[in-house]
C-alpha positions as CSV (number, residue, x, y, z in Angstrom):
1,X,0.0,0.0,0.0
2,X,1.5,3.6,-1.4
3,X,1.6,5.9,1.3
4,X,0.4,9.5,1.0
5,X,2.6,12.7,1.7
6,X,-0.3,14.6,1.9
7,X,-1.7,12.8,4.4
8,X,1.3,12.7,6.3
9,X,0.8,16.7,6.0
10,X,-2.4,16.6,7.2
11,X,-1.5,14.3,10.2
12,X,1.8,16.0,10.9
13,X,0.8,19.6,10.6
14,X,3.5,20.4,7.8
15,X,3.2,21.5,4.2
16,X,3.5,19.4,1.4
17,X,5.2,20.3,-1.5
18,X,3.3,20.1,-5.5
19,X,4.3,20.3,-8.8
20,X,1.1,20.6,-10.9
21,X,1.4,19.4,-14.8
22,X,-1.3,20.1,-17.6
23,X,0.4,17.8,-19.9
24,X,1.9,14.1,-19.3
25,X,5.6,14.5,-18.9
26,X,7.3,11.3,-17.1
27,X,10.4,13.5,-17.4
28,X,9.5,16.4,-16.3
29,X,7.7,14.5,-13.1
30,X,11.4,12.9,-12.7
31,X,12.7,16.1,-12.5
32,X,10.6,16.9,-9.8
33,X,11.1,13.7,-8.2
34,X,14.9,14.0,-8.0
35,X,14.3,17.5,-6.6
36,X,12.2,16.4,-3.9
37,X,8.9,17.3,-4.3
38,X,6.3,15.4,-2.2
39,X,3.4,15.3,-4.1
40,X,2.9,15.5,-8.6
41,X,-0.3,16.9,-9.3
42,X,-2.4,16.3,-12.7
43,X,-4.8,18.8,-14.0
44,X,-7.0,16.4,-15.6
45,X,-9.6,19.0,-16.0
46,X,-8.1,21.5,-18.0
47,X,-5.3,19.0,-19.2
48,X,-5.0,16.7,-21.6
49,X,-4.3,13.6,-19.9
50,X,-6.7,10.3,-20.3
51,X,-7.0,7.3,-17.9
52,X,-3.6,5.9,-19.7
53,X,-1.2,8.6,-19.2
54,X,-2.3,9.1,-15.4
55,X,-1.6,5.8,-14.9
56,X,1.9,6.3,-16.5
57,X,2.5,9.4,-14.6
58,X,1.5,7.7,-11.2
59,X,4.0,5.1,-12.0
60,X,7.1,7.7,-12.1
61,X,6.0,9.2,-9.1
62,X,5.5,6.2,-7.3
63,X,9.2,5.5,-8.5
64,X,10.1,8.8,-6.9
65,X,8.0,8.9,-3.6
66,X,6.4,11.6,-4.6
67,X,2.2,10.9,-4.1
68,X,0.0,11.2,-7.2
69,X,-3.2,13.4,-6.9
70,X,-5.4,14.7,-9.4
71,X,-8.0,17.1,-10.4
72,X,-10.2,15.4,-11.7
73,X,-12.6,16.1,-14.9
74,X,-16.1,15.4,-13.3
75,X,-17.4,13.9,-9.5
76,X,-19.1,11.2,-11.4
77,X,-18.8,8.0,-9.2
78,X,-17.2,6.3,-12.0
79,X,-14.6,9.3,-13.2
80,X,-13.8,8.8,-9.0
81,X,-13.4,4.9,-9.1
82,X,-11.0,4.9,-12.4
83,X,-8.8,7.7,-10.4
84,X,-7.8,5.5,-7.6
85,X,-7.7,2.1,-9.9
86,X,-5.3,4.0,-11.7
87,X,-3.0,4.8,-8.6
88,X,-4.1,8.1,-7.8
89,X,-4.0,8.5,-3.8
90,X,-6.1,12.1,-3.7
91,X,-8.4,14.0,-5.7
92,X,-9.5,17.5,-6.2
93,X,-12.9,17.5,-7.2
94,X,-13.5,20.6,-9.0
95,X,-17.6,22.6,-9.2
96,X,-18.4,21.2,-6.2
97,X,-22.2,23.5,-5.6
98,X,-23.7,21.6,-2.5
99,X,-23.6,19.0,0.3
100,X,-25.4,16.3,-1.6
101,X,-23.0,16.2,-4.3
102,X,-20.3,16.3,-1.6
103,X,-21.7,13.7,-0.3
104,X,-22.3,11.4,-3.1
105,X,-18.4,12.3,-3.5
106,X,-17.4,11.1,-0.1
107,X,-18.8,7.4,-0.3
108,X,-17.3,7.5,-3.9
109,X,-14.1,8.0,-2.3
110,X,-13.5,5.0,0.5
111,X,-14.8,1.7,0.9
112,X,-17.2,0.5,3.5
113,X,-17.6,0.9,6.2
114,X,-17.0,4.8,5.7
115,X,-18.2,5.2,2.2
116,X,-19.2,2.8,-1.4
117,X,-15.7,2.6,-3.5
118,X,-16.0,-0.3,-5.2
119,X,-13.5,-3.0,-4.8
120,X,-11.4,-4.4,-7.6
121,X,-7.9,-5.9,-8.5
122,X,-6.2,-2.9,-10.2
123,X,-2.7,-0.9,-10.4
124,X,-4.3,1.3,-7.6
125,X,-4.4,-2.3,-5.5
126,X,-1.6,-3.1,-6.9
127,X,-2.6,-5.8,-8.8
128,X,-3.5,-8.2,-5.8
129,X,0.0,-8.5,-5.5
130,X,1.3,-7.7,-2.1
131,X,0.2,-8.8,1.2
132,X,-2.6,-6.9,2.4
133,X,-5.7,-8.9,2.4
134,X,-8.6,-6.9,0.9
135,X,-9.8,-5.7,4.5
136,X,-6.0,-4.8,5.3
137,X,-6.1,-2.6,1.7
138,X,-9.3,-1.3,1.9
139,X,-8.8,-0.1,5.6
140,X,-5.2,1.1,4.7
141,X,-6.4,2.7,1.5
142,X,-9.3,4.5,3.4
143,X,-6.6,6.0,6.3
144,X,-4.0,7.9,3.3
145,X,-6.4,8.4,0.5
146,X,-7.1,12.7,0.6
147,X,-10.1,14.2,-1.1
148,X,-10.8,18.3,-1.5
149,X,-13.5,19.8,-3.0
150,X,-13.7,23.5,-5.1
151,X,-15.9,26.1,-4.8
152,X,-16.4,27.3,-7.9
153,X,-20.8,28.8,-7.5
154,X,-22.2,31.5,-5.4
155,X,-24.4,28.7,-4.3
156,X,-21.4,26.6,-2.6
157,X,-20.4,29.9,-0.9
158,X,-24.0,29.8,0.7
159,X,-24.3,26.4,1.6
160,X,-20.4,25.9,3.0
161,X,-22.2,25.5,6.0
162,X,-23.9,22.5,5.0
163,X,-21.2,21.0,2.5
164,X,-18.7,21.1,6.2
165,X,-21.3,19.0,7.5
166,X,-20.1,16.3,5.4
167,X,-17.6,13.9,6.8
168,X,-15.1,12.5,4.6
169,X,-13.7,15.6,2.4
170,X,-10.5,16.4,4.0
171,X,-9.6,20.1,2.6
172,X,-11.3,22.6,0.6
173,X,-10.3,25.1,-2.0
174,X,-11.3,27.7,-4.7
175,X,-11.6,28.3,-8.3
176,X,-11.9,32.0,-8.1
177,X,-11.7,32.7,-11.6
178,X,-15.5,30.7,-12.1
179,X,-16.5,32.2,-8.1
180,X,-15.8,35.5,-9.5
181,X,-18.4,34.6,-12.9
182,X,-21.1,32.9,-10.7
183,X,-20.9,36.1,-8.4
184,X,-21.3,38.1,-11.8
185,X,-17.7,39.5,-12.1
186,X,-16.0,37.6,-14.9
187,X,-12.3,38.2,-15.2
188,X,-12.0,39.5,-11.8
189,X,-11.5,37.4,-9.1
190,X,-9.8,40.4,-7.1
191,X,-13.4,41.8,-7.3
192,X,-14.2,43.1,-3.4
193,X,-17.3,40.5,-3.4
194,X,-15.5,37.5,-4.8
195,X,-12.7,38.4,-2.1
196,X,-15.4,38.3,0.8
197,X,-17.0,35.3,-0.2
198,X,-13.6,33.4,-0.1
199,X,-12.9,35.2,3.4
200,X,-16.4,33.7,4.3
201,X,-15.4,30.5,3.1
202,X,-12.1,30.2,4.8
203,X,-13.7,31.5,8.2
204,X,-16.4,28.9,8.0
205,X,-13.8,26.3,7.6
206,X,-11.5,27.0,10.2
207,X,-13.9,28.0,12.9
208,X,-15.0,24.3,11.8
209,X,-11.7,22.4,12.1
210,X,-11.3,22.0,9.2
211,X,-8.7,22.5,6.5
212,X,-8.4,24.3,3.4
213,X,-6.2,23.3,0.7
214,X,-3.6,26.2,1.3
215,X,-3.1,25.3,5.3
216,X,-1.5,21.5,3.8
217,X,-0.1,22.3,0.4
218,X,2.2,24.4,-1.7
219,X,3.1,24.0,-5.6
220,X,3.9,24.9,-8.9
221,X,1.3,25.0,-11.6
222,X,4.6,24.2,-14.6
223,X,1.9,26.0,-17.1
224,X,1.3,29.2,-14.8
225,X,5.4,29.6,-13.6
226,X,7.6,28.5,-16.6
227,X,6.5,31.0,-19.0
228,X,7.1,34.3,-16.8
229,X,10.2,32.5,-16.0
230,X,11.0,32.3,-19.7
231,X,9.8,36.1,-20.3
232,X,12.6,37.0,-17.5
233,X,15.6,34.9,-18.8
234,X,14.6,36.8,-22.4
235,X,14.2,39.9,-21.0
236,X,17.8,39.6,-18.8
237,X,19.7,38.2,-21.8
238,X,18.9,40.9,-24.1
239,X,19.6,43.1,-21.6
């Protein structure tokens, strides 16, 4: 059983450390890997990665020790089952609008007794081959697996009450750029309203115990860093 560095975070009260990729890359993810990131993060919302080349990008990370997570493109039951088959040991499950749905994406999550995962001999169980017995893996698999949830609708900000009630989603974050178009300010997520309804957010979380993504983890979106750092370099060389 793969352990999770993000759950070790969470447990430990330390940050973990992400590189996020749009685009599968084993070497790139090696790159991070010999640098000593904890955690290689896929954007397989806005990416272009399939069910294939997860899988291949778990595999170099799990050669690194680096813990595979994932955004993943819906909260579809079955989009969450073929993320952990694959090897994924978290997900970030984006337009998340109410309790229900973070509900329905809690039992997805874990098998019984907590949640409704169903059980099968995959890469994510390693095949079978190692010597947890399925009780052993299921148990171990529902103590490390992480899952966070986005709030992405003016609804979600409303009912964050609600959607805390929910046991089973372990951190919460934004996506502030669709917050600030459900709030009716597109393009401006440093609009004073978006900006108070994340404040709300994060208030209501913490006053709850709970976590939000930002209190565990730190990264590198590769697509949002490399090409200022490109722009620089340019910009410095031709003095």
């Amino acid at each position: 059983m793969r352990p999770s560095n993000v759950r070790a975070a969470i447990n430990n009260g330390t940050i973990s450390h992400s590189l996020t990729l749009t685009f599968p890359e084993p070497t790139i993810a090696e790159w991070a890997g010999y640098a000593g990131f904890d955690a290689l993060h896929l954007d397989m919302e806005h990416g272009v990665f399939d069910w294939e080349s997860a899988e291949m990008m778990c595999r170099v990370a799990d050669m690194h020790g680096m813990t595979c997570t994932a955004r993943i493109p819906n909260t579809e039951t079955d989009t969450i089952l073929r993320a952990f088959d694959r090897g994924l040991m978290g997900i970030l499950c984006p337009h998340v609008d109410n309790a229900e749905q973070a509900q329905r994406i809690a039992m997805a999550s874990r098998f019984g007794p907590e949640g409704e995962r169903s059980f099968g001999t995959s890469r994510g169980r390693d095949y079978g081959m190692h010597d947890l017995t399925p009780a052993g893996y299921m148990a171990e698999f529902n103590r490390e697996v992480t899952v966070a949830i986005q709030i992405e609708t003016k609804n979600a900000v409303e009912t964050i009450e609600e959607i805390l009630d929910v046991e089973g989603i372990d951190m919460i974050t934004f996506g502030p750029q669709d917050l600030a178009q459900s709030l009716g300010h597109p393009g401006h997520a440093d609009h004073p309203e978006v900006l108070e309804a994340m404040e709300t957010v994060v208030a209501a979380v913490h006053a709850r115990g709970r976590l939000m993504s930002s209190d565990v983890e730190k990264g590198i979106n590769l697509v949002q860093w490399l090409p200022a750092q490109l722009k620089s370099w340019l910009a410095e060389s031709r003095g």
